[in-house]
Biopython code that builds the backbone (N, CA, C, O; Angstrom):
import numpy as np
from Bio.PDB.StructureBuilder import StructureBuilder

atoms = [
    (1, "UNK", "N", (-2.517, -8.057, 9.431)),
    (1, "UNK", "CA", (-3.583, -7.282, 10.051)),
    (1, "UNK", "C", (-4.070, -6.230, 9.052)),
    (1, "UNK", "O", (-3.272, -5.690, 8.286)),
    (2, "UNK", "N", (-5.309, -5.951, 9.055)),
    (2, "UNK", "CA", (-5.919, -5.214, 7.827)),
    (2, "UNK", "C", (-5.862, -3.780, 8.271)),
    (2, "UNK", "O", (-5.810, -3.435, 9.452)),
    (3, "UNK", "N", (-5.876, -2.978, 7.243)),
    (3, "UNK", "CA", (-4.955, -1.645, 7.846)),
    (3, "UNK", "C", (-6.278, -0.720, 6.876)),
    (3, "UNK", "O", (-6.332, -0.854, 5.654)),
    (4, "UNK", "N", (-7.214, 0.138, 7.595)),
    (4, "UNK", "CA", (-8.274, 0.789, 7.133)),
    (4, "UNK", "C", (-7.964, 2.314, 6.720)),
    (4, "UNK", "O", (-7.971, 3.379, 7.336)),
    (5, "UNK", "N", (-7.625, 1.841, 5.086)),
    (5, "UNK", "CA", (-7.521, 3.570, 4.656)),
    (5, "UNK", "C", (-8.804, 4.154, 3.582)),
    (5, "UNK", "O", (-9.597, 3.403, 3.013)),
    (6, "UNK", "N", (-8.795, 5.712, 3.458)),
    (6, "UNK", "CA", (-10.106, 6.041, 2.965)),
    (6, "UNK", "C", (-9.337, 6.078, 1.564)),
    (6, "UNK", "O", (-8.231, 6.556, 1.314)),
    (7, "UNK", "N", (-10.274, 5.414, 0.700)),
    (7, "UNK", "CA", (-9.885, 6.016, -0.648)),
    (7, "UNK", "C", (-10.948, 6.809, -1.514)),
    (7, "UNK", "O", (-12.177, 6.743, -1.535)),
    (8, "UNK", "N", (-10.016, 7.603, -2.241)),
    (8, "UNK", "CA", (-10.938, 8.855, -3.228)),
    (8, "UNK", "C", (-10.726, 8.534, -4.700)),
    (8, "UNK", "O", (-9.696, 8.838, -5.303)),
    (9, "UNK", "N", (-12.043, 7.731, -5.388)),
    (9, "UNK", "CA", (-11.631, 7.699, -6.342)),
    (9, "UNK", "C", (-11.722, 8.900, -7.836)),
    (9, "UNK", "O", (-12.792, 9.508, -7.858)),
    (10, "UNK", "N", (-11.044, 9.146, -8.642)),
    (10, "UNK", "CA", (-10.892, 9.982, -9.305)),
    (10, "UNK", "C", (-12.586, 9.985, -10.286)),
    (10, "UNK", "O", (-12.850, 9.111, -11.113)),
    (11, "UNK", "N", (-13.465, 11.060, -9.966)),
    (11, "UNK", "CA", (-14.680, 11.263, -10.448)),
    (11, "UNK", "C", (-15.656, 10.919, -9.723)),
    (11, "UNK", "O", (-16.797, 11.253, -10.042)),
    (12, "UNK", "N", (-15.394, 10.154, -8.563)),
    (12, "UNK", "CA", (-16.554, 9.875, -7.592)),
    (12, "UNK", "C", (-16.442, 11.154, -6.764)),
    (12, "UNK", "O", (-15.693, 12.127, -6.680)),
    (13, "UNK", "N", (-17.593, 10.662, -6.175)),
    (13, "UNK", "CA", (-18.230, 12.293, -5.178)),
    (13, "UNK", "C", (-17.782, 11.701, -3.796)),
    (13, "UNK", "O", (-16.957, 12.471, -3.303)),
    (14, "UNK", "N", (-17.960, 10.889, -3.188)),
    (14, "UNK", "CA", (-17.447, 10.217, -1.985)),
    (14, "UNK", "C", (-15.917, 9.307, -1.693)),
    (14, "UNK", "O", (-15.539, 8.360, -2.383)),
    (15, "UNK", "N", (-15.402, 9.713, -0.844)),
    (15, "UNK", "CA", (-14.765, 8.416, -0.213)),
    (15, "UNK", "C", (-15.114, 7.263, 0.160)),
    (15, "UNK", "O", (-16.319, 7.072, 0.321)),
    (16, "UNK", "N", (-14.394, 6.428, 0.346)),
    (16, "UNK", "CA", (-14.567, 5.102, 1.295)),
    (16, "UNK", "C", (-13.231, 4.519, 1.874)),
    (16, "UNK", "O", (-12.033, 4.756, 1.717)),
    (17, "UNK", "N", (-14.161, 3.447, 2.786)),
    (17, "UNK", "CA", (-12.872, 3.057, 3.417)),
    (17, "UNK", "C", (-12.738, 1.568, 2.851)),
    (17, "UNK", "O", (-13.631, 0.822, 2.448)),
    (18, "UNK", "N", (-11.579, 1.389, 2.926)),
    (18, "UNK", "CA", (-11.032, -0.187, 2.563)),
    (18, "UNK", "C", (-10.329, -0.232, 3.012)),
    (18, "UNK", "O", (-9.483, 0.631, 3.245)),
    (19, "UNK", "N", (-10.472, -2.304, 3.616)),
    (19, "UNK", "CA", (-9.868, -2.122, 4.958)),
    (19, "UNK", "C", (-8.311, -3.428, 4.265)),
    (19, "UNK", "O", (-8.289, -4.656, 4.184)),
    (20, "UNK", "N", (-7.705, -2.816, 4.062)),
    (20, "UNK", "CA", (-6.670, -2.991, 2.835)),
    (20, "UNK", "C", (-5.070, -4.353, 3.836)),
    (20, "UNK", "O", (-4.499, -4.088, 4.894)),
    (21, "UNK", "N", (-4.910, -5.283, 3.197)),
    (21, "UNK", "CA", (-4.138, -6.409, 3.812)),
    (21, "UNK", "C", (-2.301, -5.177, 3.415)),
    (21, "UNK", "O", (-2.178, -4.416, 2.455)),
    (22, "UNK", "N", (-1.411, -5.391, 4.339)),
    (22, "UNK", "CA", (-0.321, -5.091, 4.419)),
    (22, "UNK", "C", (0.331, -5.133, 2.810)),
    (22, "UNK", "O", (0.745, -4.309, 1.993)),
    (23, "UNK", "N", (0.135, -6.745, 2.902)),
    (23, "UNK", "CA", (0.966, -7.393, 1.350)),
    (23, "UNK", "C", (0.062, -7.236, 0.188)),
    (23, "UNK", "O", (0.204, -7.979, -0.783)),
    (24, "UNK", "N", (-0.869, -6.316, 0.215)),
    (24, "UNK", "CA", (-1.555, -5.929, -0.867)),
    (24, "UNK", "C", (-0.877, -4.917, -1.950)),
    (24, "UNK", "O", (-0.163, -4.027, -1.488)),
    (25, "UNK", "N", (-1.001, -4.971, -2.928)),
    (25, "UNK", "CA", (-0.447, -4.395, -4.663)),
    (25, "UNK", "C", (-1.318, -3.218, -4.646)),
    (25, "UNK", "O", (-2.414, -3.539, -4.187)),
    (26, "UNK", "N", (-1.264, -2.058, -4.947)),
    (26, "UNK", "CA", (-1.570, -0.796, -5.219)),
    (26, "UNK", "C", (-2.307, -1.268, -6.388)),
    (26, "UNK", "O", (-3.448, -0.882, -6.639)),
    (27, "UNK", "N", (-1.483, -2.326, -7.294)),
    (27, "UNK", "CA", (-3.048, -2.464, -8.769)),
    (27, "UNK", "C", (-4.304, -3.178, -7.817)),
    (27, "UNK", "O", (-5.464, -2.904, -8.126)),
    (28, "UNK", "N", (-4.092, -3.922, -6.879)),
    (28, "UNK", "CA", (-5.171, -4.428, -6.005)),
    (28, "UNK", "C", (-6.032, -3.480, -4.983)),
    (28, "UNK", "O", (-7.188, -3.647, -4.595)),
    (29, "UNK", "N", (-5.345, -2.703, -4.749)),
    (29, "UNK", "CA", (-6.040, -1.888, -3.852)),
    (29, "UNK", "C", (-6.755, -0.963, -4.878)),
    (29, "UNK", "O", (-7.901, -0.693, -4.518)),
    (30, "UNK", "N", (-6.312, -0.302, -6.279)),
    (30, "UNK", "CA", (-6.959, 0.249, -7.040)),
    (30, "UNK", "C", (-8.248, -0.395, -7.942)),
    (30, "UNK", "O", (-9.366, 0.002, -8.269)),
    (31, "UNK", "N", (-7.569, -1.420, -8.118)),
    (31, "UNK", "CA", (-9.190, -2.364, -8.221)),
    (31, "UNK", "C", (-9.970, -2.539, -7.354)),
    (31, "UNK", "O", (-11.093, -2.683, -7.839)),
    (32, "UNK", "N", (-9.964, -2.606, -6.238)),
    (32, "UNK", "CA", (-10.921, -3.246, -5.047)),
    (32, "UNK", "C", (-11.689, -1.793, -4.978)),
    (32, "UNK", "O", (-12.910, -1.754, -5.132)),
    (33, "UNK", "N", (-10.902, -0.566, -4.732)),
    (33, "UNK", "CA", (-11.463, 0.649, -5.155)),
    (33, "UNK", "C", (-12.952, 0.911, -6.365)),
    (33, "UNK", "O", (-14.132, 1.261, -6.347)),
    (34, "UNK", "N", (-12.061, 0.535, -7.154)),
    (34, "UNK", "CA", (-13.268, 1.349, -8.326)),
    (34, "UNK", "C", (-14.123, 0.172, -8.539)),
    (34, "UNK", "O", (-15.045, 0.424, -9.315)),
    (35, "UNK", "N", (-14.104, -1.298, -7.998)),
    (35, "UNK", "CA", (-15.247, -2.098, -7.809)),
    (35, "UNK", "C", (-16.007, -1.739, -6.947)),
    (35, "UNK", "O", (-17.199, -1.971, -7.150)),
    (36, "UNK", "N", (-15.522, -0.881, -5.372)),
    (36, "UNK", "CA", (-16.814, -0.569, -4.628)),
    (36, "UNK", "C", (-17.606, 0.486, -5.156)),
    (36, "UNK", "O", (-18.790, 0.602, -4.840)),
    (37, "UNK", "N", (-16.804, 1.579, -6.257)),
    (37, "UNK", "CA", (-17.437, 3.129, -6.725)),
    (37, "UNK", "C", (-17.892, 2.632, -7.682)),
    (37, "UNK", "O", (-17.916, 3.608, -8.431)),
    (38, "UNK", "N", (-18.499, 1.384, -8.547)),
    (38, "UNK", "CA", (-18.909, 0.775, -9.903)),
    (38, "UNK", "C", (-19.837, 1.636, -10.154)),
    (38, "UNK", "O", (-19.773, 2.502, -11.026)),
    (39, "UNK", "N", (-20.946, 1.400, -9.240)),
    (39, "UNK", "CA", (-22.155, 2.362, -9.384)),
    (39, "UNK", "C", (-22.234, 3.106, -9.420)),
    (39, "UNK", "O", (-23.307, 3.458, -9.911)),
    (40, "UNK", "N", (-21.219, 4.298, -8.957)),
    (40, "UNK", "CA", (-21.305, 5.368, -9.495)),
    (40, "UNK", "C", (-20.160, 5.946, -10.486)),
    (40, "UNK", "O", (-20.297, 7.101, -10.890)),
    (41, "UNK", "N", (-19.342, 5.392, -10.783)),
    (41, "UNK", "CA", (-17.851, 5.516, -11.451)),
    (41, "UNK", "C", (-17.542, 4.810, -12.312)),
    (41, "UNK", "O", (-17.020, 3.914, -11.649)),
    (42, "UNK", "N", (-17.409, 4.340, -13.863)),
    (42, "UNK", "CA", (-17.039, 3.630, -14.812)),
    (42, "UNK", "C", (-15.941, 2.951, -14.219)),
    (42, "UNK", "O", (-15.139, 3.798, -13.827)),
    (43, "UNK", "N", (-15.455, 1.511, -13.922)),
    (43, "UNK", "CA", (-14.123, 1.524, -13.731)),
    (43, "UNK", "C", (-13.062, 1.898, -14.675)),
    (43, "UNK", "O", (-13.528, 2.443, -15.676)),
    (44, "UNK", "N", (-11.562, 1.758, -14.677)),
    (44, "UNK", "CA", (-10.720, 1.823, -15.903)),
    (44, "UNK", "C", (-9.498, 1.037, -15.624)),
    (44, "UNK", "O", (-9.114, 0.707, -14.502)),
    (45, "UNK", "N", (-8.816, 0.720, -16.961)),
    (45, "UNK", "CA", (-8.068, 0.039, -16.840)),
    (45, "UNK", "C", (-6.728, 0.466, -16.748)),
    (45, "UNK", "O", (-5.779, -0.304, -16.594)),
    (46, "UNK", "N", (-6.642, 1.781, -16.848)),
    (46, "UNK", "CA", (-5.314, 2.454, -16.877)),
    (46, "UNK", "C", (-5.326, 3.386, -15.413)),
    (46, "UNK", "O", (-5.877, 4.485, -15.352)),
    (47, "UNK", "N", (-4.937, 3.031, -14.778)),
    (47, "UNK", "CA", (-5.392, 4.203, -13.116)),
    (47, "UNK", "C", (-3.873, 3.740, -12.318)),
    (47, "UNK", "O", (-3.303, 2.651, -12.374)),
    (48, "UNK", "N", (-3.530, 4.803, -11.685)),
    (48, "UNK", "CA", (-2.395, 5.076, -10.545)),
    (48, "UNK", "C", (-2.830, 5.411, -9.715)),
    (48, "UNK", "O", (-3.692, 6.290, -9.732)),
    (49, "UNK", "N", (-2.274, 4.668, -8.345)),
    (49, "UNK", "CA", (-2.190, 5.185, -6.792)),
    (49, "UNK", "C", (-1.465, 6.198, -6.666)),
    (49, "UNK", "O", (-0.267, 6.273, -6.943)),
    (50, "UNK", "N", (-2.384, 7.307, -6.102)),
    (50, "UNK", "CA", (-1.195, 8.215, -5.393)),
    (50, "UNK", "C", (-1.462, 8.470, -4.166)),
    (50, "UNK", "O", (-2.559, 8.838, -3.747)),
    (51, "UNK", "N", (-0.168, 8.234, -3.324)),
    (51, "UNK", "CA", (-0.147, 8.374, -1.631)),
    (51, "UNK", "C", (0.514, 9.745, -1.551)),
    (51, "UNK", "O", (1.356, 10.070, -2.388)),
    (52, "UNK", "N", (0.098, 10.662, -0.426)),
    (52, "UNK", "CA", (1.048, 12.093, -0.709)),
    (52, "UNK", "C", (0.801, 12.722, -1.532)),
    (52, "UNK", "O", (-0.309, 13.175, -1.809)),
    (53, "UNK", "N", (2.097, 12.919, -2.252)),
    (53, "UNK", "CA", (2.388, 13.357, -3.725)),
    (53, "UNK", "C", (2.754, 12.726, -4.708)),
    (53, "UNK", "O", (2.797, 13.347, -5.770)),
    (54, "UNK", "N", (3.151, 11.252, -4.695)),
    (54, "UNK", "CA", (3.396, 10.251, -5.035)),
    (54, "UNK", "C", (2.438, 9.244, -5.847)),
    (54, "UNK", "O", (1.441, 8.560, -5.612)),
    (55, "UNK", "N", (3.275, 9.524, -6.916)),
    (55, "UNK", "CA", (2.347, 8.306, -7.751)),
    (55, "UNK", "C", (3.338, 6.862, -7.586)),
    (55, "UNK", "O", (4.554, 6.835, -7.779)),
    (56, "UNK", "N", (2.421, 5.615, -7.153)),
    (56, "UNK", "CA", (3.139, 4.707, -6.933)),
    (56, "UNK", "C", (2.860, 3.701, -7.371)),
    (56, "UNK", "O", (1.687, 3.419, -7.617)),
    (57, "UNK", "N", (4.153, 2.642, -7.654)),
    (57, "UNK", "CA", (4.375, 1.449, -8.660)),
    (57, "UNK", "C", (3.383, 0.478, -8.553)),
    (57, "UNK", "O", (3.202, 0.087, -7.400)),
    (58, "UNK", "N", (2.524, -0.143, -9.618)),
    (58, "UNK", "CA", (1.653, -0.984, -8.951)),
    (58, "UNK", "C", (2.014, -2.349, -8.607)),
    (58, "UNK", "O", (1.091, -3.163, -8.570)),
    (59, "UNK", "N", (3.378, -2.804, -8.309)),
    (59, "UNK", "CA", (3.833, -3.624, -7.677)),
    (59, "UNK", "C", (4.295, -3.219, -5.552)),
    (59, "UNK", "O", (4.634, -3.814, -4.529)),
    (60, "UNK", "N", (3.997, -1.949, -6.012)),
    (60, "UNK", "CA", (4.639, -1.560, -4.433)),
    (60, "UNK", "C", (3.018, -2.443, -3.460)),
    (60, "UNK", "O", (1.922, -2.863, -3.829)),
    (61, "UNK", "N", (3.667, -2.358, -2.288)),
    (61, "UNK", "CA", (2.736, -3.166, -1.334)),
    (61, "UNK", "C", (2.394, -2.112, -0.368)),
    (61, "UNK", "O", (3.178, -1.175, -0.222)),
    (62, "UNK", "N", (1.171, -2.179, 0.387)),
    (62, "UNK", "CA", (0.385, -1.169, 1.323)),
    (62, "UNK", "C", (1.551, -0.999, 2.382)),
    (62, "UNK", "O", (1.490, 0.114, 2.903)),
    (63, "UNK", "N", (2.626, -1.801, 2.867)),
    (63, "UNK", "CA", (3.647, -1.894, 3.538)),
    (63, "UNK", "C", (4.433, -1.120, 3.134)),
    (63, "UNK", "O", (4.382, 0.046, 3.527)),
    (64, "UNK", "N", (5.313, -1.506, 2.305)),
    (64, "UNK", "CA", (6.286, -0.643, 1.322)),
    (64, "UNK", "C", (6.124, 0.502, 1.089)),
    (64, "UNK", "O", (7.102, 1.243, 0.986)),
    (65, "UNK", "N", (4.091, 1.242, 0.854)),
    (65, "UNK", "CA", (4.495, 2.635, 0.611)),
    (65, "UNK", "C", (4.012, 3.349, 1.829)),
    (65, "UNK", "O", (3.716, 4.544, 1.862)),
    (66, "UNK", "N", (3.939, 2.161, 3.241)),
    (66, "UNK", "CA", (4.039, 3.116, 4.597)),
    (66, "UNK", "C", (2.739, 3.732, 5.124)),
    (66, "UNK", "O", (2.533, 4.557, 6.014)),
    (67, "UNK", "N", (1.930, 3.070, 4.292)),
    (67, "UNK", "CA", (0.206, 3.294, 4.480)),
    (67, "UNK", "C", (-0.034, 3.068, 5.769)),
    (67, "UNK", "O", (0.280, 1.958, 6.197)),
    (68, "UNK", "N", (-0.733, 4.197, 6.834)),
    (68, "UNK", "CA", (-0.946, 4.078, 7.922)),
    (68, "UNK", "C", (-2.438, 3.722, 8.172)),
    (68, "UNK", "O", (-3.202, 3.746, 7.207)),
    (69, "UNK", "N", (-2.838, 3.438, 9.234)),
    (69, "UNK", "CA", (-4.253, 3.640, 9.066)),
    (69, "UNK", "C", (-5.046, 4.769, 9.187)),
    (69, "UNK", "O", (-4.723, 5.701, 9.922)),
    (70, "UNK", "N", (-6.222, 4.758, 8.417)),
    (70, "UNK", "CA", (-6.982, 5.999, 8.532)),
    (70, "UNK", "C", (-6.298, 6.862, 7.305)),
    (70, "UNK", "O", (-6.963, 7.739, 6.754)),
    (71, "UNK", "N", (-5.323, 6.659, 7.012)),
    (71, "UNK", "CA", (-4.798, 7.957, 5.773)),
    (71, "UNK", "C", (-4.971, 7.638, 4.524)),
    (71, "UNK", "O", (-4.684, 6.468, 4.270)),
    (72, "UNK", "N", (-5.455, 8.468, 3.388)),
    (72, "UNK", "CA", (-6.252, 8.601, 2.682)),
    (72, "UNK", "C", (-5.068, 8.388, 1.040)),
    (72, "UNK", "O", (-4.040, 9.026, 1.268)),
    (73, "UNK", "N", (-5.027, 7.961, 0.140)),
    (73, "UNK", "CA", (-5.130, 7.633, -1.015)),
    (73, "UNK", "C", (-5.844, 7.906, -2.323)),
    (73, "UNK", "O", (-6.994, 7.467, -2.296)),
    (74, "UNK", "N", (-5.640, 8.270, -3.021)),
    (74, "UNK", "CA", (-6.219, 8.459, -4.356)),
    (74, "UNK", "C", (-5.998, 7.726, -5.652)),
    (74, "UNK", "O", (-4.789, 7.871, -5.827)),
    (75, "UNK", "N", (-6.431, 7.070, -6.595)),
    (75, "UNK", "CA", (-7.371, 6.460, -7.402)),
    (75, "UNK", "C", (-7.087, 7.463, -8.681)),
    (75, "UNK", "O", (-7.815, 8.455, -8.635)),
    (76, "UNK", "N", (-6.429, 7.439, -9.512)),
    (76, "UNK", "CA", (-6.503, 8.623, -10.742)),
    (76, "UNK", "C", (-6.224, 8.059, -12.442)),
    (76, "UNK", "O", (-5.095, 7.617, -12.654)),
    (77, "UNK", "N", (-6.854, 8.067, -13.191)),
    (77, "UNK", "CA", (-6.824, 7.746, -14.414)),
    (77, "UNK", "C", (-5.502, 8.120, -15.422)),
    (77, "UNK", "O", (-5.150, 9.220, -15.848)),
    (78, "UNK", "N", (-5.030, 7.045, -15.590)),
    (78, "UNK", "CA", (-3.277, 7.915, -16.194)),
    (78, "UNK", "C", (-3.448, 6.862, -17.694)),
    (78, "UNK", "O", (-4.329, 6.014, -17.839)),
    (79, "UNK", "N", (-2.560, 7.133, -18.514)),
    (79, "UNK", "CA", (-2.146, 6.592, -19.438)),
    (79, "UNK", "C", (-0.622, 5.462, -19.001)),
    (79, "UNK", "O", (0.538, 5.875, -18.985)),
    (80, "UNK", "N", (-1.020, 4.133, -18.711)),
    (80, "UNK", "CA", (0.543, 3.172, -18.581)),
    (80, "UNK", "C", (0.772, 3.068, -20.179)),
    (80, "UNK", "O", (1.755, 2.476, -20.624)),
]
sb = StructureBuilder()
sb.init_structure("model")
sb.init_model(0)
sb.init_chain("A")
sb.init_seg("    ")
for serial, (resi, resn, name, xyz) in enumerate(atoms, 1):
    if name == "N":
        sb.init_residue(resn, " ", resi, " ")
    sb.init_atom(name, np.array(xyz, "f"), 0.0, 1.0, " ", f" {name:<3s}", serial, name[0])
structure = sb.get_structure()
């Protein structure tokens, strides 16, 4: 069941929502991200999820890091 959280990506002016699958990858949810902000946001190839305070593994799953719906995520440019 698809689980609708807002994401903020790092340099965009807006949120959005994506309506994100359970067994989805944080590198997937961070891509699906900065493909909807293209137009206004360069994508990149080096970027971390952070839920909380938490920067998280991009193998962890929307399950695994307890993503509720409606709660919000961030998108941030790091050096892997």
């Amino acid at each position: 069941m698809p689980v609708p959280l807002y994401g903020f990506l790092e340099g965009d002016t807006i949120g959005l929502l994506i309506l994100a699958e359970e067994s989805e990858t944080m590198d997937s949810l961070a891509e699906r991200l900065q493909e909807a902000a293209s137009l206004r946001v360069a994508p990149s190839s080096s970027v971390s999820v952070v839920y909380g305070e938490s920067s998280l593994a991009p193998t962890m799953t929307v399950a695994q890091a307890g993503m509720k719906p409606l709660e919000r995520f961030d998108v941030v440019r790091c050096a892997r």
